[in-house]
N, C-alpha and C positions, 0 to 999 in steps of 0.2 A: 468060580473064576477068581484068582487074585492077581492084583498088579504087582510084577517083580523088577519092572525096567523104568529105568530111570526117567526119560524120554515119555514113556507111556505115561506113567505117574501124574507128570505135569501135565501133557494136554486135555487128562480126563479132567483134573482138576481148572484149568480153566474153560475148558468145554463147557463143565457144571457150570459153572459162573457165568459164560457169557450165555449159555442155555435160560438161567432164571431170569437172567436182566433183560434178555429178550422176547420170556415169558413176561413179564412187567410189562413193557412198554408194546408189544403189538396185540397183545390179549388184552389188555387196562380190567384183568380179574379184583376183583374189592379185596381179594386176599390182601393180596401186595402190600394195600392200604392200612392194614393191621398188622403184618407180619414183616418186615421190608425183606428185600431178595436177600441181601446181607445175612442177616438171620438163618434163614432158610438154608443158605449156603455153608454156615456153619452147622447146623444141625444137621444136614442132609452127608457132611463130610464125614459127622462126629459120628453117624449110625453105620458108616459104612465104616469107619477105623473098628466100632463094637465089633464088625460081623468081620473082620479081617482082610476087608478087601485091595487095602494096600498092605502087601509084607515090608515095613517100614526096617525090618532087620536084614531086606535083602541085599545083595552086594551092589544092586544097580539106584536100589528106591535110598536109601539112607545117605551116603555122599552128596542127589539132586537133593534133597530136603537141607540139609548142613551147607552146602553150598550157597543155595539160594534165600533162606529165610530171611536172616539178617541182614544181607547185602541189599536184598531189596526192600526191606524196611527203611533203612538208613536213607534208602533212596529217595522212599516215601515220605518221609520225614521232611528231607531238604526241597522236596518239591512243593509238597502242602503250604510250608513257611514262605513261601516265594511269594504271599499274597500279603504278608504282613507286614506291610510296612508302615511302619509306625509314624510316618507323614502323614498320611490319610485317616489314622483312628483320631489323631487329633481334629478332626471335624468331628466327631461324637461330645467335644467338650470335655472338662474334668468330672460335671456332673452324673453324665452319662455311665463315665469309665467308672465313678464311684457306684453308681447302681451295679453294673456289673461285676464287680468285684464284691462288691455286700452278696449279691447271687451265692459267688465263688468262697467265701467266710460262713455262709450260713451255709451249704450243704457240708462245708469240711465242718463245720461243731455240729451237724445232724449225724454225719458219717461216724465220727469220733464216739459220740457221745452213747449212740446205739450198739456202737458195735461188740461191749464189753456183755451186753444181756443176750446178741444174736450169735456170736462168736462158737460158742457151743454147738447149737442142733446144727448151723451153718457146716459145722466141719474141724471145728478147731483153728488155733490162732498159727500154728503150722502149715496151715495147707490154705488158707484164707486171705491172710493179712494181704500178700500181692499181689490177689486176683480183687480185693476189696481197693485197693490203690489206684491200680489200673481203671479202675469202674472208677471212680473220682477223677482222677484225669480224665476221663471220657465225660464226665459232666460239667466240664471248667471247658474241655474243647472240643472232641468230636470222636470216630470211631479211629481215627490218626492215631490220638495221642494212646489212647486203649491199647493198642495193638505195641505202640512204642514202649509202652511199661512191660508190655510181656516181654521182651527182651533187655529192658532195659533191670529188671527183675531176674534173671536169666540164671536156673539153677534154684529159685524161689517161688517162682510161680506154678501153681498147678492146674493142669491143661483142665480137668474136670471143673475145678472150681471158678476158670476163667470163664468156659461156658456157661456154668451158672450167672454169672455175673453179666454175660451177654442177655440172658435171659430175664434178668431184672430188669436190664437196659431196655429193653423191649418191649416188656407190658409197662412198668413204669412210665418210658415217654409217651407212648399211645394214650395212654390215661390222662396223662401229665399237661398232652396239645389237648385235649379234647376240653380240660376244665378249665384252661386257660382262653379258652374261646365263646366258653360257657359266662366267664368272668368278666367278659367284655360288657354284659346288661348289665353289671353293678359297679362299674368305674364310677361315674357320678355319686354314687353312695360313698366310696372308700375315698375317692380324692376329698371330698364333702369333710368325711371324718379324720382325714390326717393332712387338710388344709394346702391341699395341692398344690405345688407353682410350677403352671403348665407353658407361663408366657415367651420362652422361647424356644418351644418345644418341636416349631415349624421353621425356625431358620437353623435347627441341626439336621431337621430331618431333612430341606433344600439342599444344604453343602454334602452331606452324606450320598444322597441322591446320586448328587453332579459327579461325584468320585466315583461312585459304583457305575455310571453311564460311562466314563473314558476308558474301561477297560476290554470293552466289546469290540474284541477283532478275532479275525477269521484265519485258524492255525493255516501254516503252509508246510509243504515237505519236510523244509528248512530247519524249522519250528521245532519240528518234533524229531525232527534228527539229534537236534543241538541239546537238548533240555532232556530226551535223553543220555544222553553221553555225558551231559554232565554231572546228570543228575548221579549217575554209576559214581564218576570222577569222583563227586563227595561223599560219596559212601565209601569208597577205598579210603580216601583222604583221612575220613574222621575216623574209621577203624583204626590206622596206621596211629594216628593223634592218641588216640582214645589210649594204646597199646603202650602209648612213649608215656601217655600222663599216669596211668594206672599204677607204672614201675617206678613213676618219680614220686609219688603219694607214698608207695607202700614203703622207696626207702625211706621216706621221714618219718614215717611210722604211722599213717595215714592208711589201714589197707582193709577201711568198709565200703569201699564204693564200690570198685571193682570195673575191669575195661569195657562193660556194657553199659554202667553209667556213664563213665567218660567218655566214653562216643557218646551217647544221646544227648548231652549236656553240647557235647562240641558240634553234631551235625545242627542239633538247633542255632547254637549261636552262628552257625554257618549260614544258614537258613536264612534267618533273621537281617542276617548282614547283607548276604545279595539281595535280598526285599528292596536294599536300598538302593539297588543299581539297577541299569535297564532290565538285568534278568526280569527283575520283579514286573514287569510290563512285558514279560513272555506270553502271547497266548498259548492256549493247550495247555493250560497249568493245573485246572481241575479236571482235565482228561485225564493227563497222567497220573494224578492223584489218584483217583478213583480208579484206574486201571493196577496198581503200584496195590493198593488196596485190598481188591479182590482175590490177588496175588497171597500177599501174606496172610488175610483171612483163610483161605483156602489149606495152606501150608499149615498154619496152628493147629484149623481145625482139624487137618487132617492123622495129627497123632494124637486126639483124643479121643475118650468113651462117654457114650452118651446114657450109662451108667448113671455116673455122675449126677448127671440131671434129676436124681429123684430128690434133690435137699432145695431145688427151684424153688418151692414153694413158702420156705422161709427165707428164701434170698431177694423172694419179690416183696414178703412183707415186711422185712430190713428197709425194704429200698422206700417203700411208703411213708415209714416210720421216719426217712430221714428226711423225706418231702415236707410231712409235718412239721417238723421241725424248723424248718426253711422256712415254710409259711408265714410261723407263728413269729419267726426273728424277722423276718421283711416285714412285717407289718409293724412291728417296733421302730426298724430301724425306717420305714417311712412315715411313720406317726415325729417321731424326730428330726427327720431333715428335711421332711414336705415331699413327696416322693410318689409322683402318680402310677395310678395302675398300668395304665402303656406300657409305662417304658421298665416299670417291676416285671409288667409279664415278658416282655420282651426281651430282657435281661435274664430271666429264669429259661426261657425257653432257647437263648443262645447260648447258655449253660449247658441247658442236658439237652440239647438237641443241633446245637452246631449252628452253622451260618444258612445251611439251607434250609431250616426249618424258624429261625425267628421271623423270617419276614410275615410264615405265615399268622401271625399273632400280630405285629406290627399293623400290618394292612388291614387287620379287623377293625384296625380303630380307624385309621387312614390309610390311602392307596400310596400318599406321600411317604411315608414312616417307613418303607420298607428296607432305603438302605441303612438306614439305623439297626438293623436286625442284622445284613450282610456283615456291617462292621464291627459288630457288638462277637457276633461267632467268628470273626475274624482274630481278635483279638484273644478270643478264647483258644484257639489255634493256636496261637504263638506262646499263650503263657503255661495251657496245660500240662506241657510236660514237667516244669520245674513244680508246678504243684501236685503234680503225681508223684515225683520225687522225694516230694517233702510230708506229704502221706505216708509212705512207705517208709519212708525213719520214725515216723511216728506210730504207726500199727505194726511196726516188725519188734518193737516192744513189749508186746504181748505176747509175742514166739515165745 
């Protein structure tokens, strides 16, 4: 059997997705817990493009796939951003932002610094470097910004080696939450030795709290009629933008970025900007995200080979290598500034694990702490993409 229709294409594709998410949540299998549906939806896509089950050259499958990819990327992008609004990270304090950011500095010089001895068995600086970007972006903010660089990279990216780099993603964080949770019985030890100043560490995590409780309301039809619709709107918008800036760059003589950058540059500061209007107070904003998600994950995975995947095995030990790294510079750079274990893991794990996964590190220490984790992956959200950007001019150097 292959799929040849257009129509058919998509709903097997999100069938599979809504199939695993609902194998997740009414099975509660431990798989899930290791592998997330994410994943699984990628490689489950990837084995079936191996064995040809979508004809991606047919007249009906190739137009859906081109039509939809980026349109609904763009979408995703500007919906994700809606939560960012940079009113509310300032209850995280400047101290807070600076751990998080030291996070976001030390895996860009682990990423950098590793990548010139892994770059070979990996695949080459050719087929690499912007699947190695987009995975940095995904550790500064979530699997949003990941996805955004693959188009935003569009024409450089290579569908195999993006998978690998899912797959780094993968065992890395799973490893990644597990030691960071392990690390909580020697906080007292490390704050001890880099002379911790913990004392207002509960009136960020109260205001944090308060912000993250005013945002609990109950979508309605309305809701999600509108935020769709607009969401489409800003994705036409910033293609169109993207198209008009691309032509003005290249005539001054400006013409490495190219119109997939300037859209993603323009739907984020899009993004960013209605954060600051009522949109940003839209329920149904991490429904659609995560719906918007599944979507484009789906579409990626779905035109590549899970071939590929045999060079994984040095893509996870790159990815170790840059964890070390990270390590050994945050523990410097908290031996220097007084910089407790909390809010170091907290910070590392809104890094490469996004807003839904710090709280779980956060709450090991305290049940109060959590929205400090919501806002720390919050903010990783919002900056990811300019630092996957800025990756990408720096490892496309190596091409």
């Amino acid at each position: 059997m292959q799929i040849t229709d257009g129509f058919t294409y998509i709903a097997f594709l999100m069938l599979l997705a809504g199939g695993l998410l609902a194998l997740e949540k009414y099975t509660k299998w431990k798989i899930f817990n290791i592998v997330p549906p994410l994943v699984w939806l990628y490689v489950i896509n990837m084995l079936l493009c191996t064995f040809n089950f979508y004809d991606m050259t047919a007249e009906g499958v190739k137009p859906t796939y081109s039509a939809l990819k980026n349109n609904l990327l763009y979408a995703m992008i500007f919906v994700m951003l809606l939560r960012c609004d940079f009113r509310k990270l300032a209850k995280l304090s400047g101290r807070m932002i600076a751990i998080f950011l030291g996070c976001s500095i030390t895996l860009a010089i682990g990423t950098i610094a590793a990548y010139p001895i892994f770059v070979s068995p990996m695949g080459g600086a050719e087929k690499t470097w912007a699947a190695v970007s987009a995975l940095y972006a995904s550790w500064v903010g979530g699997s949003g910004n990941m996805a955004a660089m693959e188009v935003a990279f569009e024409g450089s990216i290579d569908a195999g080696a993006y998978g690998c780099a899912l797959a780094l993603d993968t065992v890395c964080y799973s490893v990644w939450i597990a030691l960071l949770l392990l690390a909580v019985n020697i906080a007292p030890k490390w704050n001890k030795i880099v002379k911790a100043d913990t004392s207002k560490l509960q009136a960020v995590a109260d205001a944090a709290n308060k912000e993250i409780a005013k945002e609990k309301k109950k979508a309605t039809t309305a809701d999600w009629v509108f935020i769709i619709g607009i969401s489409l709107v800003a994705s036409a918008g910033s293609q169109w933008l993207g198209g008009l800036a691309d032509g003005g760059l290249k005539a001054i003589g400006l013409d490495m970025f190219g119109a997939s950058t300037c859209t993603t540059v323009i739907v984020t500061l899009l993004g960013l900007v209605c954060a600051l209007t009522p949109m940003g107070k839209l329920p149904a904003v991490e429904e659609l995200s995560g719906i918007y998600l599944y979507a484009v994950v789906s579409l990626i995975a779905s035109t590549a080979s899970l071939t590929d995947l045999i060079s994984a095995p040095v893509w996870v030990v790159y990815g170790f290598v840059i964890l070390l790294v990270h390590v050994v510079l945050m523990f410097l750079l908290s031996k220097l500034f007084k910089w407790d274990l909390c809010m170091v893991s907290t910070a590392s794990l809104a890094n490469i694990g996004g807003s839904a996964s710090a709280p779980i590190v956060s709450s090991a220490y305290d049940a109060s702490y959590a929205g400090i984790g919501v806002l720390m992956g919050v903010l990783g959200a919002a900056i990811g993409n300019f630092f996957g950007l800025g990756m990408g001019a720096i490892l496309s150097l190596f091409a």
